[in-house]
DRENZA-107702 format. One record per residue (C-alpha): x, y, z. Coordinates in steps of 0.02 Angstrom, whole numbers. Layout:
N
      xx      yy      zz
       X       Y       Z
...
This chain:
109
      xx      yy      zz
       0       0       0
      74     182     -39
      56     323      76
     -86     398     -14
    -195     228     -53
    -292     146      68
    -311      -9      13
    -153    -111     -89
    -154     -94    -263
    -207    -273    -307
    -363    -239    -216
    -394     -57    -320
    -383    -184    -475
    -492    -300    -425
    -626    -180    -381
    -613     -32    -483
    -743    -100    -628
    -886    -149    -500
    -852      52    -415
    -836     135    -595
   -1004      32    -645
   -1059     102    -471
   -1020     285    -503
   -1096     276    -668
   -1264     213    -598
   -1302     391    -560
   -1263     473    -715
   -1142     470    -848
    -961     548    -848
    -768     575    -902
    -641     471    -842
    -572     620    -740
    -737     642    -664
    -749     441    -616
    -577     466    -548
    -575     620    -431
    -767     562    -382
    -691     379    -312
    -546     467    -235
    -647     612    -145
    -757     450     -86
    -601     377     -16
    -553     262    -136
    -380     333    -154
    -286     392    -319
    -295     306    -477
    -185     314    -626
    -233     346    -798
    -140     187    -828
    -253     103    -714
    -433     190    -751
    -423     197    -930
    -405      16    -985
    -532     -45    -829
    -637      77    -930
    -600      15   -1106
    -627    -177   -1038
    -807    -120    -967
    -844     -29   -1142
    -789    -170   -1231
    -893    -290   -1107
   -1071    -200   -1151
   -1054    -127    -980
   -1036      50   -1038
   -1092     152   -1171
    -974     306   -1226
   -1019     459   -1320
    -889     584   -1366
    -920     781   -1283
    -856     936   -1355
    -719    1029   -1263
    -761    1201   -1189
    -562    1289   -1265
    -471    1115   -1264
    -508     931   -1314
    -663     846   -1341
    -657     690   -1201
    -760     538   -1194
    -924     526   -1083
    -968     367   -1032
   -1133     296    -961
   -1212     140    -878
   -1300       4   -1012
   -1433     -87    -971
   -1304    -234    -964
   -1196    -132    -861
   -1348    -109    -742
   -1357    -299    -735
   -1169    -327    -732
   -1166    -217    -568
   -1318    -293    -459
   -1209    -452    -509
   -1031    -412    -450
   -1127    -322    -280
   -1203    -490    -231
   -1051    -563    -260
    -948    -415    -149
   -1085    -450     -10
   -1039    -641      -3
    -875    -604      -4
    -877    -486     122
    -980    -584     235
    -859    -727     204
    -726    -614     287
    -822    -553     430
    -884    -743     485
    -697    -797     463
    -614    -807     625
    -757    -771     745
């Protein structure tokens, strides 16, 4: 785990798609946008390097739908929203995260 991340990195990777799905739940948005929202959540910083392809695997999955937005005096950037298989993807992977993490509670008591 680095100073700044609160979890270890192998963790961010693992659950990074199911949050991103999350976030996009409530409305559609920018990769910046996805990013800073997580991390002001307490998910900790996440590189581009990180974000992007989670992003490009959920796209290429169904899970997302992307649309391309003008720039206001700089680049256009890519807007990306919740499919209806997306919808279904995430109420998946969250019953799976609440097994899990009941698994881990019950363990050891």
């Amino acid at each position: 785990m680095g100073k700044d991340a609160p979890f270890p990195g192998s963790w961010q990777r693992a659950i990074l798609p199911m949050l991103l799905l999350a976030e996009l739940s409530s409305s559609p948005a920018h990769g910046y946008a996805l990013s800073k929202s997580l991390q002001e959540r307490g998910f900790g910083p996440i590189k581009g390097a990180t974000l992007y392809p989670a992003l490009s695997k959920l796209e290429a999955a169904g899970y997302v739908d992307t649309r391309w937005e003008e720039g206001q005096g700089g680049p256009g950037r890519k807007v990306y929203g919740l499919s209806a298989a997306g919808r279904a993807e995430l109420g998946r992977q969250r019953d799976s995260f609440d097994k899990l993490a009941a698994l881990v509670q019950s363990t050891g008591t």
